[in-house]
GUMI-52070 format. One line per field, with one value per residue: residue number from 1; residue in three letters; y, z, x of N, C-alpha, C in turn. Coordinates in Angstrom, 1 decimal. Layout:
BEGIN
k = NUM,...;
r = ALA,...;
n.v = Y,...;
n.w = Z,...;
n.u = X,...;
ca.v = Y,...;
ca.w = Z,...;
ca.u = X,...;
c.v = Y,...;
c.w = Z,...;
c.u = X,...;
***
This chain:
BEGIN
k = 1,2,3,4,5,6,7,8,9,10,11,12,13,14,15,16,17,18,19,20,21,22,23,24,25,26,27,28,29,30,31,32,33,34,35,36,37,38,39,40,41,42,43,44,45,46,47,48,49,50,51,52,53,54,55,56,57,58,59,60,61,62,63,64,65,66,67,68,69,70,71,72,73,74,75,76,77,78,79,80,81,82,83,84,85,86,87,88,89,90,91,92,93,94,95,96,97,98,99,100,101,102,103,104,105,106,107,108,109,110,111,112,113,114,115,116,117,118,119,120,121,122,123,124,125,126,127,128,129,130,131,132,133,134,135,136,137,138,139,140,141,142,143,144,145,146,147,148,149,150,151,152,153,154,155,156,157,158,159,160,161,162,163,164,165,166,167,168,169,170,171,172,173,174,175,176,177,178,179,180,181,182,183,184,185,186,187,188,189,190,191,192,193,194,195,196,197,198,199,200,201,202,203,204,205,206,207,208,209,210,211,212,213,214,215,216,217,218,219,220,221,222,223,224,225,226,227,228,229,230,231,232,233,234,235,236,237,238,239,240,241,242,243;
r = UNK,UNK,UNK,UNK,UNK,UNK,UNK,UNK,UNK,UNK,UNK,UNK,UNK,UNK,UNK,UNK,UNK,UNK,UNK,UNK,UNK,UNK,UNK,UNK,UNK,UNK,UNK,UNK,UNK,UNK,UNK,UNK,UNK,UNK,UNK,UNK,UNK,UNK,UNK,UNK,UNK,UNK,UNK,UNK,UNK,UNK,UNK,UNK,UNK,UNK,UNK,UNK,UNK,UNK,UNK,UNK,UNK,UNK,UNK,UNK,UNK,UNK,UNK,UNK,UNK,UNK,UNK,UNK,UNK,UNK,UNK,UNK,UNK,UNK,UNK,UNK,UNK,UNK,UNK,UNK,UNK,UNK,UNK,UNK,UNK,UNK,UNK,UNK,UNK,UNK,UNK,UNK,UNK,UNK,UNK,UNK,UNK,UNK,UNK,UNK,UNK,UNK,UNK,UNK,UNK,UNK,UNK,UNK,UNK,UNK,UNK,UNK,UNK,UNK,UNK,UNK,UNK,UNK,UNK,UNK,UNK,UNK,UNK,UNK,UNK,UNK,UNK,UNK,UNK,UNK,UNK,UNK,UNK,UNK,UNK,UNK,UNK,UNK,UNK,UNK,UNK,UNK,UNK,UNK,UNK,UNK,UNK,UNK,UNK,UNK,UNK,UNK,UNK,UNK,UNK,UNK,UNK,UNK,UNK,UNK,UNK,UNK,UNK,UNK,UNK,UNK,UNK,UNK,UNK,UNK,UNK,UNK,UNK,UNK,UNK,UNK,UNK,UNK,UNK,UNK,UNK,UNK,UNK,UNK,UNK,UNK,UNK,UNK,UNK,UNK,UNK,UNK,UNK,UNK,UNK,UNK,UNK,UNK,UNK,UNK,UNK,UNK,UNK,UNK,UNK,UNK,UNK,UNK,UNK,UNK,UNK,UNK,UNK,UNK,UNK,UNK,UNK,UNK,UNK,UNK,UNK,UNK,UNK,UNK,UNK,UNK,UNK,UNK,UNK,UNK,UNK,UNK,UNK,UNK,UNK,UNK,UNK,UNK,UNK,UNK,UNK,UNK,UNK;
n.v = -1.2,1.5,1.2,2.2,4.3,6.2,5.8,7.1,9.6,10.7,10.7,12.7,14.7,14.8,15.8,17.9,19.4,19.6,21.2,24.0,24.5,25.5,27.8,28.7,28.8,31.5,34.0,35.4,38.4,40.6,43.6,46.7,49.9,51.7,50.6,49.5,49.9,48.8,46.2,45.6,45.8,43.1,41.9,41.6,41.4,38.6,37.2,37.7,35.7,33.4,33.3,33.2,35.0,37.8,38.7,42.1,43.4,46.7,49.2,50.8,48.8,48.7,48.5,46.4,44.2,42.9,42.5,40.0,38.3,37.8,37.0,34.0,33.3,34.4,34.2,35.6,38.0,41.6,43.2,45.1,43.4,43.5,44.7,42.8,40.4,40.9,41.1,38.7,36.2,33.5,32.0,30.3,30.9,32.9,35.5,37.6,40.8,43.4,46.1,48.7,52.6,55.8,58.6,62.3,64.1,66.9,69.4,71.1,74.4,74.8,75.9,74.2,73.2,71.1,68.5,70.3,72.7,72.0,73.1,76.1,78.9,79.4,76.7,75.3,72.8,69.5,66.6,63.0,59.4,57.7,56.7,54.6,52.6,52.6,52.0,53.6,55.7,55.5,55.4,58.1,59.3,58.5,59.5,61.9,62.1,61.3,63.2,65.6,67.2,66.9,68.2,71.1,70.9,69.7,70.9,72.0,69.2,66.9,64.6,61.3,58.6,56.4,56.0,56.9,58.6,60.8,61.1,62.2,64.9,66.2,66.1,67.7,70.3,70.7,70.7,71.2,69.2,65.7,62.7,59.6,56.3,55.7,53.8,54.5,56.7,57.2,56.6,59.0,61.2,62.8,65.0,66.4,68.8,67.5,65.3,64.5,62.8,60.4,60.2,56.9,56.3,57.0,56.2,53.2,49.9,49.1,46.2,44.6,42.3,39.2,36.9,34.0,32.6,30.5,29.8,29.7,29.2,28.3,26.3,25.4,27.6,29.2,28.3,28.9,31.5,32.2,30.8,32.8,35.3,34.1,34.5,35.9,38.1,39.2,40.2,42.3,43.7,44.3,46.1,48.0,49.8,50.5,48.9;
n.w = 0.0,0.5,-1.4,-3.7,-2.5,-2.6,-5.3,-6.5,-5.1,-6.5,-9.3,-8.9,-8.1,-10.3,-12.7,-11.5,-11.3,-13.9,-15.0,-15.2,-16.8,-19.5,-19.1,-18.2,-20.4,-22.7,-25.3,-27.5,-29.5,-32.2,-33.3,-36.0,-34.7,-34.9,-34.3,-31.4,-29.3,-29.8,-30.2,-27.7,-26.0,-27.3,-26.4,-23.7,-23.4,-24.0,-22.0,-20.0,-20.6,-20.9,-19.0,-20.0,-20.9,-22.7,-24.5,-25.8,-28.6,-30.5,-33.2,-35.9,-39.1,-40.1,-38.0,-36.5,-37.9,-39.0,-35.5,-35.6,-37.3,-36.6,-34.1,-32.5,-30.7,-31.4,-31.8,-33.8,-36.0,-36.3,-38.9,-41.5,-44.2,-47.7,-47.3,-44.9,-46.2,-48.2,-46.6,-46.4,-44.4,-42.9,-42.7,-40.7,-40.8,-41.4,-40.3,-40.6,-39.7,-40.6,-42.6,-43.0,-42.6,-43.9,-41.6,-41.7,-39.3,-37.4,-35.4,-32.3,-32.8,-34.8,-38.0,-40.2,-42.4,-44.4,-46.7,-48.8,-48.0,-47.4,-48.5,-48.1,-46.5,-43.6,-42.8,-41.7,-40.9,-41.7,-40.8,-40.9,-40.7,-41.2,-44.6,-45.8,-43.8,-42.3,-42.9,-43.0,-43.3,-46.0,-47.2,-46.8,-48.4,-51.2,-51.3,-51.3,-53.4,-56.1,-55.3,-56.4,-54.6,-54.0,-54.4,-53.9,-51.4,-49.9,-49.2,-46.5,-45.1,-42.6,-41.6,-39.1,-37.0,-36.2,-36.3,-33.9,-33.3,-35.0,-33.7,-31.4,-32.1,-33.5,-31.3,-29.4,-30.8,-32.3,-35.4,-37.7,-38.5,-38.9,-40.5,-39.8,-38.7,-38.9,-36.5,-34.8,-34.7,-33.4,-30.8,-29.8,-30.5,-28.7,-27.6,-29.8,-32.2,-35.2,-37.0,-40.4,-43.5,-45.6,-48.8,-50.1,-53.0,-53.4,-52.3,-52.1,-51.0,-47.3,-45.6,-42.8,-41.1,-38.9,-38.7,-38.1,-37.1,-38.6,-37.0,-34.4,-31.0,-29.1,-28.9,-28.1,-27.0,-29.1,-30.5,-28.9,-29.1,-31.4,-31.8,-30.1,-31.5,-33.1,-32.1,-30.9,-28.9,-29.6,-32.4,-31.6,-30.2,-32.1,-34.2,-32.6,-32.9,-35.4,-37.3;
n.u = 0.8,1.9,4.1,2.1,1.2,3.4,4.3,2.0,2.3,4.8,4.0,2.2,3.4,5.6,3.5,2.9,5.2,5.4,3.7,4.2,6.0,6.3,5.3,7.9,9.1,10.5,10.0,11.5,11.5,12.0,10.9,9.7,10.4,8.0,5.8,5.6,4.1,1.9,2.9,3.7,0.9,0.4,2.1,2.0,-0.5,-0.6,1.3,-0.5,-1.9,-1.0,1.0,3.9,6.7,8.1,10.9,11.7,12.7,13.3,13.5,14.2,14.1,16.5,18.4,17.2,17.4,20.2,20.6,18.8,19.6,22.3,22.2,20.6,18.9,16.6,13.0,10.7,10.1,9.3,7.2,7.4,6.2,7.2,9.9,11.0,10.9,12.8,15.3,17.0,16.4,15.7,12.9,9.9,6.7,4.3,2.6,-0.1,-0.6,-2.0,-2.8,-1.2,-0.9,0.1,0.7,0.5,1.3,0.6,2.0,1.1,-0.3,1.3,-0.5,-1.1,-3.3,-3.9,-2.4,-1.3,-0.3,2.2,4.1,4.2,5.8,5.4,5.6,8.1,9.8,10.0,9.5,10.4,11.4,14.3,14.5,15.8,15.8,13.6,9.9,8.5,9.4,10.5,7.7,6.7,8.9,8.3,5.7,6.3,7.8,6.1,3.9,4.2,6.0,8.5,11.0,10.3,10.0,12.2,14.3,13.2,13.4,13.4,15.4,15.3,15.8,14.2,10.7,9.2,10.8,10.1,7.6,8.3,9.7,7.6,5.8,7.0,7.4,9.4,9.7,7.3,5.7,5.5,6.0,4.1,3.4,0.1,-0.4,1.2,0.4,-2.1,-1.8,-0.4,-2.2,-3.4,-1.6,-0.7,-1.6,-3.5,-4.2,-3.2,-4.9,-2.9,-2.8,-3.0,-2.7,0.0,1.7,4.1,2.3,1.8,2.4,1.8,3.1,4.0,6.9,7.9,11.0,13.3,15.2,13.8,14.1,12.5,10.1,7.4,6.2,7.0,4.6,2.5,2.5,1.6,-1.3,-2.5,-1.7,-4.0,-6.2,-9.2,-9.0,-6.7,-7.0,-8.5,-7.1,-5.0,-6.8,-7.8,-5.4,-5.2,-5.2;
ca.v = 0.0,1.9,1.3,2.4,5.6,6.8,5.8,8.3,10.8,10.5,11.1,13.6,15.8,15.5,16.4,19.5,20.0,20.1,22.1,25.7,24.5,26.5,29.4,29.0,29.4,32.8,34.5,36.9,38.9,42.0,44.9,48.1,51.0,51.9,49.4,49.8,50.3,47.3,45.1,45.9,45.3,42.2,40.8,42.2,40.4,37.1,37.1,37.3,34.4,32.0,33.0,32.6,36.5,37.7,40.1,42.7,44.4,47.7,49.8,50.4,47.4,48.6,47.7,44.9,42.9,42.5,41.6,39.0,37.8,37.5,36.2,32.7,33.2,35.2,33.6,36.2,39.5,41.8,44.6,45.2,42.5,43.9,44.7,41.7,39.6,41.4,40.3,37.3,35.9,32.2,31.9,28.9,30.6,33.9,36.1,38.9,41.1,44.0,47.0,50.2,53.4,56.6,60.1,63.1,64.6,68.4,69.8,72.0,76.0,74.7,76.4,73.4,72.2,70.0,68.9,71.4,73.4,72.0,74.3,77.5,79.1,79.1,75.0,75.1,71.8,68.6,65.1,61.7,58.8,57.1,55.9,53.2,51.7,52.4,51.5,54.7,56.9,55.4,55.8,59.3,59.7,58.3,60.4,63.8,62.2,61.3,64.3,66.3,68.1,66.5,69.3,71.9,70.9,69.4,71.7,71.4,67.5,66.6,62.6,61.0,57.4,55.9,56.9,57.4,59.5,61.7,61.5,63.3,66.0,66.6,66.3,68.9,71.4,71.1,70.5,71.5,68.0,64.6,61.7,58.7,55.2,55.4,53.4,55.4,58.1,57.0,56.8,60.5,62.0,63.9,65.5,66.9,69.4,67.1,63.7,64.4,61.5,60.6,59.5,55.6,55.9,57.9,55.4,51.7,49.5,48.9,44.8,44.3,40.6,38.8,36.1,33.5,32.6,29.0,29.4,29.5,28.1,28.0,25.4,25.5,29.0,29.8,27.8,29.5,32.9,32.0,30.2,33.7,36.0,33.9,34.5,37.4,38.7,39.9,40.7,43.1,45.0,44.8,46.7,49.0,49.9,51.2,47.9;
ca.w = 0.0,1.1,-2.7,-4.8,-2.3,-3.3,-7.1,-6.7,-4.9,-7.4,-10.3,-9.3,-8.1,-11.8,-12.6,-10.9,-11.9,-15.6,-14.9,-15.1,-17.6,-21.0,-18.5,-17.9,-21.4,-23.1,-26.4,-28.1,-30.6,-32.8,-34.1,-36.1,-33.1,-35.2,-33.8,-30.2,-28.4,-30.4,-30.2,-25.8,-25.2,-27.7,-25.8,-22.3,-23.0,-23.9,-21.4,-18.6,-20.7,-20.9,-18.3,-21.1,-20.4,-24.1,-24.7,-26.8,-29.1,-31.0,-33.8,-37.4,-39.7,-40.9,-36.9,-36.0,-39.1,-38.4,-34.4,-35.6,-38.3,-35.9,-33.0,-32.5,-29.9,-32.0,-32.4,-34.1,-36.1,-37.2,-39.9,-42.6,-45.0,-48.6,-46.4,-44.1,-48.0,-48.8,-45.6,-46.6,-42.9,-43.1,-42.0,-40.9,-40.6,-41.2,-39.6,-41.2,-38.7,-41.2,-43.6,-42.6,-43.4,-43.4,-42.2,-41.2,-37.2,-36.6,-34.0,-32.0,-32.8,-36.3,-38.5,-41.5,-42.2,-45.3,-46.8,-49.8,-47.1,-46.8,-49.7,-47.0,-45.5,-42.5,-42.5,-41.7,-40.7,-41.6,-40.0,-41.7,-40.4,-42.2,-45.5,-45.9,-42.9,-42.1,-43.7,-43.2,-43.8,-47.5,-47.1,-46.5,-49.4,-52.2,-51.0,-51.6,-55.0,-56.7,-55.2,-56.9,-53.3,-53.3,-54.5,-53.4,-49.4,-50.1,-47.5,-45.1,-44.4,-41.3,-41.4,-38.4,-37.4,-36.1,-36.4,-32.5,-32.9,-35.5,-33.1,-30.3,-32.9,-33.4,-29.9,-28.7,-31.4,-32.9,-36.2,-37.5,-38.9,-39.0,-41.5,-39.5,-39.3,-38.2,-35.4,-33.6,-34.6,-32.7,-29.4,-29.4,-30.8,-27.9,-27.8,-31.4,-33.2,-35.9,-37.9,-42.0,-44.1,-46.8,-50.4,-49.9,-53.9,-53.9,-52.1,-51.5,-49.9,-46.3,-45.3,-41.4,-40.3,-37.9,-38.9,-37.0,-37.6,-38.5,-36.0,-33.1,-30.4,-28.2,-30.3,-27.5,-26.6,-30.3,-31.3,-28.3,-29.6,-33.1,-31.6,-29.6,-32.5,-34.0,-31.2,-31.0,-28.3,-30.2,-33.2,-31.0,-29.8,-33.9,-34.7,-32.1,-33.0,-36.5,-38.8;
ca.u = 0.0,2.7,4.4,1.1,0.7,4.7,4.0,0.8,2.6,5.5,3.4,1.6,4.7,5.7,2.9,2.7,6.8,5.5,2.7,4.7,7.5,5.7,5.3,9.1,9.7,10.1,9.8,12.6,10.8,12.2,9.7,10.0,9.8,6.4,4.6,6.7,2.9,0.7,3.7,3.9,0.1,-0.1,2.5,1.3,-2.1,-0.4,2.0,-0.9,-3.2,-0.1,2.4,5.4,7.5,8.2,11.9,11.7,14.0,13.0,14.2,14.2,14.4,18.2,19.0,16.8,17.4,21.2,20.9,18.2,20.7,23.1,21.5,20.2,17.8,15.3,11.8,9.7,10.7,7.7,7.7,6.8,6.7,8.3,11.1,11.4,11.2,14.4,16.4,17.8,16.5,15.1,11.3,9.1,5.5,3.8,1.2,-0.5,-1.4,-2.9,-2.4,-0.1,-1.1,1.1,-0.3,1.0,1.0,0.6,2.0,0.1,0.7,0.9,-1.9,-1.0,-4.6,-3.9,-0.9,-0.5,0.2,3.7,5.1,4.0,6.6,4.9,6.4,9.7,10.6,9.0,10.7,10.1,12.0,15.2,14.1,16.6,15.8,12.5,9.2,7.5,9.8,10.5,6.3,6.7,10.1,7.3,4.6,6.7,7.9,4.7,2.8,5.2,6.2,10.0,11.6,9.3,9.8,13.5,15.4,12.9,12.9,14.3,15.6,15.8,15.9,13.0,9.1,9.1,12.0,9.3,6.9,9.0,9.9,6.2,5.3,8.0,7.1,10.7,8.6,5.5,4.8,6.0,5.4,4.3,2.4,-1.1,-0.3,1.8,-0.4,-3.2,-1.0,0.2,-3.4,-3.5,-0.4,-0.7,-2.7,-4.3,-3.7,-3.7,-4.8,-2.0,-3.4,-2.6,-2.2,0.7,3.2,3.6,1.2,2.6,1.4,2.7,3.6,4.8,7.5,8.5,11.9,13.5,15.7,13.1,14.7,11.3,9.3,5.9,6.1,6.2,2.9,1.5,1.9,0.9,-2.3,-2.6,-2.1,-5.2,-7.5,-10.4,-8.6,-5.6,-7.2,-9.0,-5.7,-4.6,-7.4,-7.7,-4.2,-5.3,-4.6;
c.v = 1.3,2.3,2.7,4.2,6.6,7.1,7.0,9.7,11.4,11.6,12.3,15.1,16.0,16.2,17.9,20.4,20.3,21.1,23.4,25.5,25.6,27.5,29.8,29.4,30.4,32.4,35.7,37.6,40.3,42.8,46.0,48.5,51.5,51.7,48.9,49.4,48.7,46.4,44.4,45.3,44.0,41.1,40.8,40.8,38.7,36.2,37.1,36.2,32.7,32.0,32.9,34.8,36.2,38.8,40.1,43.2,45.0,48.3,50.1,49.3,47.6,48.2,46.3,43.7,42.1,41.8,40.6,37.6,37.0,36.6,35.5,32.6,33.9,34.1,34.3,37.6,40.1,43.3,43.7,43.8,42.3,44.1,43.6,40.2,39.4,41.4,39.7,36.8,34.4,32.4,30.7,29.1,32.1,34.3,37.0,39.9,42.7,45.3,48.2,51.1,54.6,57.8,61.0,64.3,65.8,68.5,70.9,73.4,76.0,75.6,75.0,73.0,71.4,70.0,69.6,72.3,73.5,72.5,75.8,77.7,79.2,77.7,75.4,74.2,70.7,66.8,64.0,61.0,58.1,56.5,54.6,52.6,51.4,52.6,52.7,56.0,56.7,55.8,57.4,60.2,59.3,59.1,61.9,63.5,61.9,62.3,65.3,67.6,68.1,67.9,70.3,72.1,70.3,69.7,72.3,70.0,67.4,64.9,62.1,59.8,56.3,56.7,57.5,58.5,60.9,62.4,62.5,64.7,66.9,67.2,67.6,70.0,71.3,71.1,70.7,70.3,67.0,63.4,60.3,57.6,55.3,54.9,54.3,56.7,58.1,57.4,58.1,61.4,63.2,65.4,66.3,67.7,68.8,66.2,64.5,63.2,62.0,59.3,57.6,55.7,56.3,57.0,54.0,50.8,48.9,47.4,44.4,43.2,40.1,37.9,35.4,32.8,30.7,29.0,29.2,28.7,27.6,27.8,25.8,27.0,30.2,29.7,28.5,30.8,32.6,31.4,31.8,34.8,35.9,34.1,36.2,38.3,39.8,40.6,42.2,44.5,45.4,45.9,48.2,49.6,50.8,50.0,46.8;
c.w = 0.0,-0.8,-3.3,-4.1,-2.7,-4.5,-7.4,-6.9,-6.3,-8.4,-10.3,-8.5,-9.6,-12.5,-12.6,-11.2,-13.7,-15.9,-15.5,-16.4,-18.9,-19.9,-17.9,-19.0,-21.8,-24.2,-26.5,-29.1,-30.6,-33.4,-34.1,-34.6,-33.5,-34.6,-32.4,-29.0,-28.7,-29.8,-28.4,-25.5,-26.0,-26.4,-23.8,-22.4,-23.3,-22.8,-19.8,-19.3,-20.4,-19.8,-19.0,-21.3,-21.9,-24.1,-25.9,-27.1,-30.2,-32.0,-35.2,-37.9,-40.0,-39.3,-36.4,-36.8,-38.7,-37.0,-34.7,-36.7,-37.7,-34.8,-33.1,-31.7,-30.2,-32.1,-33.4,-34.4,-36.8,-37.4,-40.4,-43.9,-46.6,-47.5,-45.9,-45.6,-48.1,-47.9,-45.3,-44.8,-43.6,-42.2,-41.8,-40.9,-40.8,-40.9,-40.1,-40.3,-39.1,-41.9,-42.4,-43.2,-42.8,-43.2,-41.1,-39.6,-37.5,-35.9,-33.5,-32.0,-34.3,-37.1,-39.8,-41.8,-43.3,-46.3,-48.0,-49.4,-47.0,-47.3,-48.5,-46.4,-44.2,-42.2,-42.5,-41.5,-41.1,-41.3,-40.7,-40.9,-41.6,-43.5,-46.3,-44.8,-42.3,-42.8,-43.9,-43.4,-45.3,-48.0,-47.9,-48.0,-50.7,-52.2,-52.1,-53.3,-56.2,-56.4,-56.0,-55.8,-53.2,-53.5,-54.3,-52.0,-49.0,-48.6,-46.4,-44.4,-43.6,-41.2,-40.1,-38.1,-36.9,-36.0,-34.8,-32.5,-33.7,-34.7,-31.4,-30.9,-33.1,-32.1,-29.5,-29.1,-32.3,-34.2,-36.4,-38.3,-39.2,-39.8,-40.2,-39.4,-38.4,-36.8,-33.8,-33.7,-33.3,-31.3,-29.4,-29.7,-30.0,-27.7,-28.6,-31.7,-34.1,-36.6,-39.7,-42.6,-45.3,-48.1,-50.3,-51.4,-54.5,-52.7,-51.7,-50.9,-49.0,-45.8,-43.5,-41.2,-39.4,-38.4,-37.7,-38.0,-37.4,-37.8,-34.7,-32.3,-28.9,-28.7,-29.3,-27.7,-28.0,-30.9,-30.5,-28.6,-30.5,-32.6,-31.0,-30.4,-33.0,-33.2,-31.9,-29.9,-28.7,-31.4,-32.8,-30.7,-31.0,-34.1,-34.3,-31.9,-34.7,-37.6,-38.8;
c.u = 0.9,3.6,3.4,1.1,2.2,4.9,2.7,1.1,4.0,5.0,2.4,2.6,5.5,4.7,2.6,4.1,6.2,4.9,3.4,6.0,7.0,5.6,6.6,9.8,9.2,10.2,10.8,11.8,11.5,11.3,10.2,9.2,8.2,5.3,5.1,4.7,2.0,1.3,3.8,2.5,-0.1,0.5,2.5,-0.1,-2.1,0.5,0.9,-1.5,-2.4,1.0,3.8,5.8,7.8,9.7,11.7,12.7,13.1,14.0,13.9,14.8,16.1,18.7,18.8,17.9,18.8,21.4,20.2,19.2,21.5,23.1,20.9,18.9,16.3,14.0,10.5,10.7,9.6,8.0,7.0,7.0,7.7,9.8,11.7,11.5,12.6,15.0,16.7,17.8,15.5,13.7,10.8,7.5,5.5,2.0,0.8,-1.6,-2.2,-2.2,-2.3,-0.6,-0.2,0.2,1.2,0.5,1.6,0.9,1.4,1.0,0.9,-0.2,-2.3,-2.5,-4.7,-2.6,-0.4,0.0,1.9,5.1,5.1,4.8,6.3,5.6,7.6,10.3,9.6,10.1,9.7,11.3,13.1,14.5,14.7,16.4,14.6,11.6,8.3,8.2,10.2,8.6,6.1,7.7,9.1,6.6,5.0,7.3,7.0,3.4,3.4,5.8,7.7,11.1,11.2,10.0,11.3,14.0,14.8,12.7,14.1,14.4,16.2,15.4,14.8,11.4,9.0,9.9,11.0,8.2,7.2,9.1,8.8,5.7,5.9,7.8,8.1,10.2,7.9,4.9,5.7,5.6,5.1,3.3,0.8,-1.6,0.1,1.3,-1.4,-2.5,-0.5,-1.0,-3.3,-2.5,0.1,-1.7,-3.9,-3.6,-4.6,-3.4,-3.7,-2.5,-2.5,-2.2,-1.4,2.1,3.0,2.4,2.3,1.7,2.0,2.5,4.5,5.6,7.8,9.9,12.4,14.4,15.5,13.4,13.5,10.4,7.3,5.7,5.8,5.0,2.4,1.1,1.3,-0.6,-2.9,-3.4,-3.6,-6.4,-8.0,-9.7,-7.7,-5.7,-8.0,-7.9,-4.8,-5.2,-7.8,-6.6,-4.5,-5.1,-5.8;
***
């Protein structure tokens, strides 16, 4: 008797040891800074449903791409997808987590009220983010060359290297307008004067995805995001994100 109650206890102390092991594994994941805010409460609201802690790394794609390159421990890098195509990175699965759109943020004290405006000397500075490295600032470098604005607004464009870094510029005043992604529009609304829509048929179409990478070295933890991503829950904090 004495046996069978040891064998019970046994088994159900494993049991209870395996219980927490997927909430012991993590998640690495890289994302343009764009998407810095979506990327935080996606993995905020998966991180309390599963218990599995997610690290992040941030930046424009000309930084991420390389530490993911480099580094082994990646499971997930999310951008834009023309982009993330063209950086020779191996994949085993994608996620399509929805269409990008680019607009431009007023800062308050501004008068700009649409963007033909941005010929007005009144504009004296306008900030876009890197366009070699980031997705909305090549957005933004189309825009002004198919509106026929590029040479017009030339030697006022301010380049600097991530969209967050635009949306500081904005925010502070240093600028009286910033090119940036919808997303991170939303999140500074307040902060700002006014959001201008930008003619979607006047640059790129922007597609945002998640990759997961074939070097994933956290095989459960990865299906669990990907099962995650596919819930109503998440599609909820996509959408209310602007995508």
């Amino acid at each position: 008797m004495l046996k069978v109650r040891t064998l019970f206890f046994c088994g159900l102390l494993l049991a209870v040891l395996h219980a927490p092991l997927l909430a012991q594994e993590s998640l690495h994941l890289a994302a343009g800074a764009g998407y810095k805010r979506l990327v935080q409460e996606i993995c905020t609201a998966f991180t309390a449903q599963s218990g599995i802690k997610v690290q992040l790394v941030f930046g424009n794609m000309g930084q991420i791409v390389p530490q993911v390159r480099e580094g082994g421990d990646f499971d997930f890098i999310l951008g834009d997808k023309s982009h993330l195509e063209a950086a020779n990175l191996a994949f085993a699965g994608e996620h399509v987590l929805g269409k990008g759109r680019l607009v431009a943020a007023v800062a308050k004290g501004s008068s700009l009220m649409g963007l033909n405006g941005l010929t007005d000397p009144a504009v004296s500075r306008i900030a876009i983010a890197d366009a070699k490295k980031a997705i909305y600032g090549r957005a933004a470098a189309e825009y002004f060359a198919n509106s026929g604005l590029e040479e017009k607004i030339q030697d006022k464009v301010l380049v600097v290297g991530t969209v967050p870094q635009v949306s500081a510029y904005v925010i502070s005043g240093e600028v009286d307008v910033g090119f940036i992604n919808q997303t991170e529009a939303l999140a500074i609304e307040g902060k700002i004067a006014r959001l201008l829509p930008v003619d979607e048929q006047l640059y790129s179409p922007v597609l945002i995805v998640a990759y997961r990478l074939q070097q994933s070295p956290h095989g459960k933890a990865a299906e669990a995001f990907i099962s995650f991503l596919e819930s109503g829950e998440a599609r909820a904090i996509i959408q209310g994100h602007g995508l």
